[in-house]
C-alpha positions as CSV (number, residue, x, y, z in Angstrom):
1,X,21.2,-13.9,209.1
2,X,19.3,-16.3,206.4
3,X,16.0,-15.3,207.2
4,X,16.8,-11.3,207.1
5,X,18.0,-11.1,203.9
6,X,15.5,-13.4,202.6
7,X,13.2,-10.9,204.1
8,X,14.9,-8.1,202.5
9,X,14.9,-10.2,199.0
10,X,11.1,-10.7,199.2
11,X,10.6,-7.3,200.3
12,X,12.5,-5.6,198.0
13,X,11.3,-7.3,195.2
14,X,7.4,-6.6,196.5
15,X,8.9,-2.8,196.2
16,X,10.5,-3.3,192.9
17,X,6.9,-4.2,191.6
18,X,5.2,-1.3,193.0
19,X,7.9,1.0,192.2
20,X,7.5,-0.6,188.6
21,X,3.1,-0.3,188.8
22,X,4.2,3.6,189.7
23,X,6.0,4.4,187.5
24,X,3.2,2.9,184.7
25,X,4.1,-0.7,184.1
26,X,1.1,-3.0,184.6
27,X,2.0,-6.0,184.5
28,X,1.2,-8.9,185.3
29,X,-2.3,-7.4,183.8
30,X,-2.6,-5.7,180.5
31,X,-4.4,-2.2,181.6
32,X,-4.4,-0.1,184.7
33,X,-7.9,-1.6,185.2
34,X,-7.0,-5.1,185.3
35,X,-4.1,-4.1,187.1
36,X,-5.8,-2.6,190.2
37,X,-8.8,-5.1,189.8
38,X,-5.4,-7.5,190.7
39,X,-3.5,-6.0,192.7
40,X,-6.4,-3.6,194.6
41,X,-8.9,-5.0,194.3
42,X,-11.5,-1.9,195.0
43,X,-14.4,-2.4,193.1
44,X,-14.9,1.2,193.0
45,X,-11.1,1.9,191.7
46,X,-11.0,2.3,187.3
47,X,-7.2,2.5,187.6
48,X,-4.2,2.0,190.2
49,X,-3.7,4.9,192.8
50,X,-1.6,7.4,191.8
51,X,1.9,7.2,190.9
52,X,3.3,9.0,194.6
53,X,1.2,7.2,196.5
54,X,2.5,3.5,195.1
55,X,6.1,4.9,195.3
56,X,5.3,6.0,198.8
57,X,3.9,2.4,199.3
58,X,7.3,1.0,197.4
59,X,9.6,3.1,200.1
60,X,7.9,1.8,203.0
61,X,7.8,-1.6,201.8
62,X,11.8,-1.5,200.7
63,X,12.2,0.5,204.3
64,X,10.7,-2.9,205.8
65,X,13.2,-4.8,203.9
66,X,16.4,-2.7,205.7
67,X,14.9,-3.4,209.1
68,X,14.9,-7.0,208.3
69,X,18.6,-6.0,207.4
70,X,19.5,-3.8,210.8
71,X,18.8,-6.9,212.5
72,X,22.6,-8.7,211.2
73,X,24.1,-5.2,211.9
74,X,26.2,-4.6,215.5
75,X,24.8,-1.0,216.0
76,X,26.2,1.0,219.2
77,X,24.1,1.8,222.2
78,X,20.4,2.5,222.2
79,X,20.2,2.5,218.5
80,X,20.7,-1.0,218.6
81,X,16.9,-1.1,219.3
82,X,15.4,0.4,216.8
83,X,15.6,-2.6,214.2
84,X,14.6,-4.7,217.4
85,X,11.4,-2.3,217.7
86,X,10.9,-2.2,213.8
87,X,10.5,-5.9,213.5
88,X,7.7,-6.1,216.6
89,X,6.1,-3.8,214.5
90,X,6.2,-5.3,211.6
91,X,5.3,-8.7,213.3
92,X,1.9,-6.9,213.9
93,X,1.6,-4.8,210.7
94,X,2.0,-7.8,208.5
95,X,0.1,-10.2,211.1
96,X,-3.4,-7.9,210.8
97,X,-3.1,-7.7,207.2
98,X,-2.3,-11.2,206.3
99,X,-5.1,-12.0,209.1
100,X,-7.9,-9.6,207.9
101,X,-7.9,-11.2,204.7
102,X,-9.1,-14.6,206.4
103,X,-11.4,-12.8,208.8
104,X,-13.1,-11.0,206.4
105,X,-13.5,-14.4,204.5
106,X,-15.6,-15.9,207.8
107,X,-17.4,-12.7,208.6
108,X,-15.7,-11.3,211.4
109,X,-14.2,-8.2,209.3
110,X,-15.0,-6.9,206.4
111,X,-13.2,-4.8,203.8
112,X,-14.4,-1.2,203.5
113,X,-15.5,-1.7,199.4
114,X,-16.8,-4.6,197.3
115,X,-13.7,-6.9,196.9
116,X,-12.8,-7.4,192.6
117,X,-11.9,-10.8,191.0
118,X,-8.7,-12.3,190.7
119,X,-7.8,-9.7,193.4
120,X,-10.2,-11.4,195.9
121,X,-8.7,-15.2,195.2
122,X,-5.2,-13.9,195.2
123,X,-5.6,-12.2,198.2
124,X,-6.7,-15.6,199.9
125,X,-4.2,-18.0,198.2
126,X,-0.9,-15.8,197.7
127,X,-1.6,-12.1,199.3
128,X,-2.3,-12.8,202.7
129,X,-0.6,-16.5,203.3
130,X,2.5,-13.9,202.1
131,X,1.8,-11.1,204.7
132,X,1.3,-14.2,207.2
133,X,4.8,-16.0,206.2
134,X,6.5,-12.1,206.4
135,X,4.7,-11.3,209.7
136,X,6.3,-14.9,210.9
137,X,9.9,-13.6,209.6
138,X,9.7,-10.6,211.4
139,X,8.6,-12.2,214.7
140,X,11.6,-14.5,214.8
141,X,14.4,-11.7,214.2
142,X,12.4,-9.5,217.1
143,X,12.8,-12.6,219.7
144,X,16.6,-12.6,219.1
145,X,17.9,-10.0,222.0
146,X,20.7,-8.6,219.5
147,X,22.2,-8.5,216.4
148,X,21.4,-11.4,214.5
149,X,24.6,-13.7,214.0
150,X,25.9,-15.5,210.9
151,X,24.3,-18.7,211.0
């Protein structure tokens, strides 16, 4: 029960900052340049997408969050599985982006623009070791067979 709300913390607070971007805050930069060159990181991008999309990005990352949630809930029949299903593929969604990062950084992928700085360093030190620790969380609340239980 620990580990899905501290999913759902993380997650929602990852949301919180995109729903913040979206809505035309930019920190932890000082422009919507430096913003996307930090939190983008497309070389060809002069500003952050636009406003729908990043709330549209907020949503499903807050929607990841209530999965994480589902998991503590005792849901009746067949419904039950959905949160169980959400979480394997969530395990994989996070996994592949958490691991492209390091696979693009040995040559075996590569992203589809010219990565920007501190985006590119970020990406390697927090981004994708955070994607990677998520991906983890996920995969332990989809090996329990039911609801999680109070610890």
């Amino acid at each position: 029960m620990r580990l899905a709300i501290l999913l759902f913390v993380v997650l929602s607070v990852i949301a919180a900052s995109h729903a913040y971007w979206a809505s035309g805050g930019v920190w932890p930069a000082s422009n919507p340049k430096a913003l996307s060159d930090t939190v983008v990181g497309d070389s060809r991008a002069t500003a952050m997408p636009s406003a729908g999309l990043t709330y549209v990005v907020a949503g499903l990352i807050f929607t990841a969050g209530l999965v994480a949630l589902a998991r503590t809930a005792e849901l009746p029949g067949l419904i039950r599985w959905i949160p169980h299903l959400g979480c394997w593929v969530l395990t994989v969604v996070f996994g592949l982006r958490g691991a492209f990062t390091y696979a693009a950084t040995v040559g075996v992928a590569q992203w589809p623009y010219e990565l920007t700085e501190p985006f590119r360093t970020l990406d390697r030190l927090a981004y994708a070791p955070l994607c990677l620790t998520i991906s983890a969380g996920f995969f332990i609340l989809a090996l329990r067979g039911g609801p999680v239980t109070p610890d």
